[in-house]
C-alpha positions as CSV (number, residue, x, y, z in Angstrom):
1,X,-2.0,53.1,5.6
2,X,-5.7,53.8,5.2
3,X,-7.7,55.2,8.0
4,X,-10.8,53.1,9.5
5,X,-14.7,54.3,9.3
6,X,-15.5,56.5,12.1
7,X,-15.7,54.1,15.1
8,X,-19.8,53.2,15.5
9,X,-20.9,52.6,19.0
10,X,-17.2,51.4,19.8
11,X,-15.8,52.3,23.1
12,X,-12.3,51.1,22.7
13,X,-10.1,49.7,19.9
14,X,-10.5,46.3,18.3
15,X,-7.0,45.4,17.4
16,X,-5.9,42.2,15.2
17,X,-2.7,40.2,14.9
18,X,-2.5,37.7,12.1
19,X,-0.1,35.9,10.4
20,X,1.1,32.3,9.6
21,X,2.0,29.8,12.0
22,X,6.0,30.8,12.5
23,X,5.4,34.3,12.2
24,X,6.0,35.2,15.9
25,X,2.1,35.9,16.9
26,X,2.6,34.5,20.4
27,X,5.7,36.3,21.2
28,X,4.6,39.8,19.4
29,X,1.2,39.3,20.9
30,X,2.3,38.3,24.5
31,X,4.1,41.3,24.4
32,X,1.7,44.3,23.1
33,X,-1.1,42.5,25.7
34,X,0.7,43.4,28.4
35,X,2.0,46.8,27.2
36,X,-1.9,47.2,26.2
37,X,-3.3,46.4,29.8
38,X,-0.9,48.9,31.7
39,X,-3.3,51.8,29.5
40,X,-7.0,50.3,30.0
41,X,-8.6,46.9,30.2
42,X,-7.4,44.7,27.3
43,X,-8.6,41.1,26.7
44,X,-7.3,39.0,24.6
45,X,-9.3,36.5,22.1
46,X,-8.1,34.4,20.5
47,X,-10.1,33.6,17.6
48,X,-8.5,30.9,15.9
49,X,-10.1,27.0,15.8
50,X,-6.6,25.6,16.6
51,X,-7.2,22.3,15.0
52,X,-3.5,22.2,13.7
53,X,-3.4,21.3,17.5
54,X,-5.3,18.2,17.4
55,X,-3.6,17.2,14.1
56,X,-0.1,17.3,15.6
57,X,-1.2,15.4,18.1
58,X,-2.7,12.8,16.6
59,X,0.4,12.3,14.4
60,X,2.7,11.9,17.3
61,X,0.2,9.0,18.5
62,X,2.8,5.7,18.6
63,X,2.3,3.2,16.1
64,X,-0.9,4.5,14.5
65,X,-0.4,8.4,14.6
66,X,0.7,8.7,10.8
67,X,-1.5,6.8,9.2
68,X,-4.3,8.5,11.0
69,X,-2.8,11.9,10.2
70,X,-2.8,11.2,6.4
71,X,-6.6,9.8,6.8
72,X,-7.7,13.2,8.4
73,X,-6.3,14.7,6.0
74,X,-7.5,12.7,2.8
75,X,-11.1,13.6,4.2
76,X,-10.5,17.1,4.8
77,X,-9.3,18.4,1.3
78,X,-12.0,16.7,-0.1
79,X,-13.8,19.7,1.2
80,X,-12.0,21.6,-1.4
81,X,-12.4,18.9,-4.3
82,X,-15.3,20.2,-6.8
83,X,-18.1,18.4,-5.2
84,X,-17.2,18.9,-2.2
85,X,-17.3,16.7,1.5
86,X,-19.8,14.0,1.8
87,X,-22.2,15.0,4.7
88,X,-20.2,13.4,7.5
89,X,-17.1,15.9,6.9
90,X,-19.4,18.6,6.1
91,X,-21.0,18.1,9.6
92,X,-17.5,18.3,11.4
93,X,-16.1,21.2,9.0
94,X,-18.9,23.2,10.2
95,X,-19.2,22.1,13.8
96,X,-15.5,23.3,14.1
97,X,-16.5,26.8,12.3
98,X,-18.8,27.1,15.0
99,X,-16.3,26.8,17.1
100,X,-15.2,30.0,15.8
101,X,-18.5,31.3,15.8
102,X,-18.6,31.1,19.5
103,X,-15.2,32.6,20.2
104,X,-16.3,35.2,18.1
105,X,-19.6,35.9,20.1
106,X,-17.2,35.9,23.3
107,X,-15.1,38.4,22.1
108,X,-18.1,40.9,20.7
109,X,-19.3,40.8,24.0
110,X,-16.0,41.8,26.1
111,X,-15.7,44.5,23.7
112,X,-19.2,45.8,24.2
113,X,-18.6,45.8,27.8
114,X,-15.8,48.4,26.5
115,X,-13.0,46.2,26.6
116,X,-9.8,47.5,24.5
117,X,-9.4,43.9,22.3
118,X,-6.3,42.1,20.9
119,X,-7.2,39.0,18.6
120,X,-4.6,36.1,17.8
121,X,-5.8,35.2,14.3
122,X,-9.1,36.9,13.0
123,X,-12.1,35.3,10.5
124,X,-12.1,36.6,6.6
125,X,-14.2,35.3,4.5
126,X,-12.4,35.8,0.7
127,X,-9.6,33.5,1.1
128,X,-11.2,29.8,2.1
129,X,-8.6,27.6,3.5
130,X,-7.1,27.4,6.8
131,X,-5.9,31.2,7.7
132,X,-9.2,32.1,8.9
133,X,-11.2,31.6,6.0
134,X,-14.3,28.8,5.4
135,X,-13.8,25.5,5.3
136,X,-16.4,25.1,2.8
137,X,-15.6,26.0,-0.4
138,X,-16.8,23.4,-3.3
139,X,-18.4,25.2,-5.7
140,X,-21.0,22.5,-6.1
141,X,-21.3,20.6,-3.3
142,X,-23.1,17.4,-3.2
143,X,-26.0,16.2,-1.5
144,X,-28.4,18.5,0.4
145,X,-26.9,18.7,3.6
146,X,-23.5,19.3,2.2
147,X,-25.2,22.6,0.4
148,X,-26.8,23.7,3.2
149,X,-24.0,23.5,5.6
150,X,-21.6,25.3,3.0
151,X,-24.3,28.2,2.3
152,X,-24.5,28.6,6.3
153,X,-20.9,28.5,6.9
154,X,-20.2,31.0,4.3
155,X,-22.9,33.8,6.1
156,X,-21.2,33.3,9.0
157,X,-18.3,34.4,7.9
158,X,-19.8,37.2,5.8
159,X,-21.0,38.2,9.0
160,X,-18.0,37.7,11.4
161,X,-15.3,39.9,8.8
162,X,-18.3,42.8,8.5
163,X,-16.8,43.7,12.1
164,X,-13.8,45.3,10.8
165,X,-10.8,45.5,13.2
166,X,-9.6,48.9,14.0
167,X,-6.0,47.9,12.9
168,X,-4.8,44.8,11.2
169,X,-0.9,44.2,12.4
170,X,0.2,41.6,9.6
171,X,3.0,39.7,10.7
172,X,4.8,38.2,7.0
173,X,7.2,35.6,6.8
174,X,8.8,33.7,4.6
175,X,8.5,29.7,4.6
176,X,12.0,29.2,5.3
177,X,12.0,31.0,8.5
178,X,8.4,29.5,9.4
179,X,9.7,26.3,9.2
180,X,12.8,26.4,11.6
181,X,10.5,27.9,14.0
182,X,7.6,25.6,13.9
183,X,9.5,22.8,12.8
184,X,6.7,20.3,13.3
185,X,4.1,21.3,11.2
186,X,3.4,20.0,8.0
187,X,5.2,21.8,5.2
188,X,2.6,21.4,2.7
189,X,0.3,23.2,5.0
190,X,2.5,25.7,6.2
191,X,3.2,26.8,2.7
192,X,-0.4,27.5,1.8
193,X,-0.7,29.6,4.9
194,X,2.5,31.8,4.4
195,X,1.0,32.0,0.6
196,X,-2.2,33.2,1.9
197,X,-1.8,35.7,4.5
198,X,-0.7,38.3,1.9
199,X,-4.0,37.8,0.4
200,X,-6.2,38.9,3.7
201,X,-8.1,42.2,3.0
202,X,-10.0,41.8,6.1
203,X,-13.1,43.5,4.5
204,X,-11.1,46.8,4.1
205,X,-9.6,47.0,7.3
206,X,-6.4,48.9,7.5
207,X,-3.6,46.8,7.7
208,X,-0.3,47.2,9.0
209,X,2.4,45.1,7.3
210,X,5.4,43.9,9.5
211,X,8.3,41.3,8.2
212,X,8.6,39.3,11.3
213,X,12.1,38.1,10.4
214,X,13.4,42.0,11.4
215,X,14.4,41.8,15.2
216,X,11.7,41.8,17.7
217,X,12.2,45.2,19.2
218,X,11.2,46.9,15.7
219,X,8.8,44.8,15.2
220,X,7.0,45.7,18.8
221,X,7.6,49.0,18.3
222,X,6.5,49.7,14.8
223,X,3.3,47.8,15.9
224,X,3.2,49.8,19.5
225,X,3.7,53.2,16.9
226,X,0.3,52.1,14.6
227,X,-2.0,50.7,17.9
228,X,-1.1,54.5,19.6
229,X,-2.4,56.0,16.6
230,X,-5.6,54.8,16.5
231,X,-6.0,54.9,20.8
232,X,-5.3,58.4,19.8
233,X,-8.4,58.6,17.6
234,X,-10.5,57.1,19.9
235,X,-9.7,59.7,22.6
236,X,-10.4,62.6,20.4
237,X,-13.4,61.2,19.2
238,X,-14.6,60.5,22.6
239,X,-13.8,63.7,23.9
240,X,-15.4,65.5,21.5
């Protein structure tokens, strides 16, 4: 696994869990968090904008819940068609990677204050889609406001993946598996994710690659093994 840049102005580790839905990022991650906080002060971020939520929702909604679903999503791939989202779904695209944005800002700060961090989900910006990436991503967008908004998302996440996690713990999983865990999710959409998170680089970041389907005890502890190794740095740098 490659080793991380010499840690600039960082007090404590910035640490990373990602992975698709089905993966077992609640379960690892409630369990390292509270390994994490019996060593130093820990927060955890989570960094995602959890509109799968919403969408879930809404399709449970009696009578009308389907039909809606399909709408929302009719609107919201046309984000990916090549002329992009009209400037009403452009508007909301953005407004919920701002969402994002300010989750982000929240978690820079705690880790300023020299908080040890652990993130469910983290921003990239190579691979657009829904694991983390923008939400913008028609090469020629039309209309002015649909450019701008597309020009703007993609600095900001430029900007949020040029803070490079100290580790990246990659949780894989197969779509099988995903979907007889998260059995309500849409399978088209699960399918793109599992596809996608082998394609996260994370601007560099090293990465630590875990099959979540292995029993839960390796996968703590193989993830427990990589975050001590990296606390470990940080104490000798400090020290020195």
């Amino acid at each position: 696994m490659p080793q991380p840049e010499p840690f600039r102005n960082r007090s404590a580790p910035l640490i990373a869990l990602v992975g698709a839905d089905g993966s077992g990022k609640t379960t690892v991650g409630q369990e390292l968090l509270e390994w994490l906080q019996t060593m130093r002060p820990t927060a955890f971020c989570h960094l995602g904008k959890q509109t799968g939520n919403w969408g879930r929702a809404i399709a449970r909604m009696p009578f009308v819940g389907k039909k809606l679903d399909k709408q929302v999503i009719a609107r919201s791939s046309k984000a990916r068609d090549e002329k992009g989202a009209g400037a009403t779904v452009s508007i909301v695209i953005f407004a919920l990677s701002m969402r994002r944005v300010f989750r982000f800002l929240r978690m820079r700060r705690l880790h300023r204050k020299g908080f040890m961090i652990l993130t469910d989900r983290y921003p990239q910006a190579v691979v657009p889609g829904p694991m983390d990436g923008p939400g913008l991503v028609a090469r020629n967008p039309k209309g002015m406001i649909a450019r701008f908004l597309t020009g703007r998302e993609q600095a900001l996440y430029d900007w949020m993946a040029s803070y490079k996690p100290d580790i990246v713990i990659r949780l894989n999983v197969d779509l099988e598996t995903a979907l007889k865990r998260k059995p309500d999710h849409r399978p088209a959409s699960l399918e793109r994710k599992v596809r996608d998170v082998p394609r996260l680089s994370f601007n560099g970041a090293p990465i630590l690659d875990l099959d979540s389907r292995e029993p839960l005890d390796q996968v703590i502890g193989k993830a427990k093994a990589a975050i001590l190794d990296v606390i470990a740095r940080y104490d000798q740098t400090t020290a020195k």
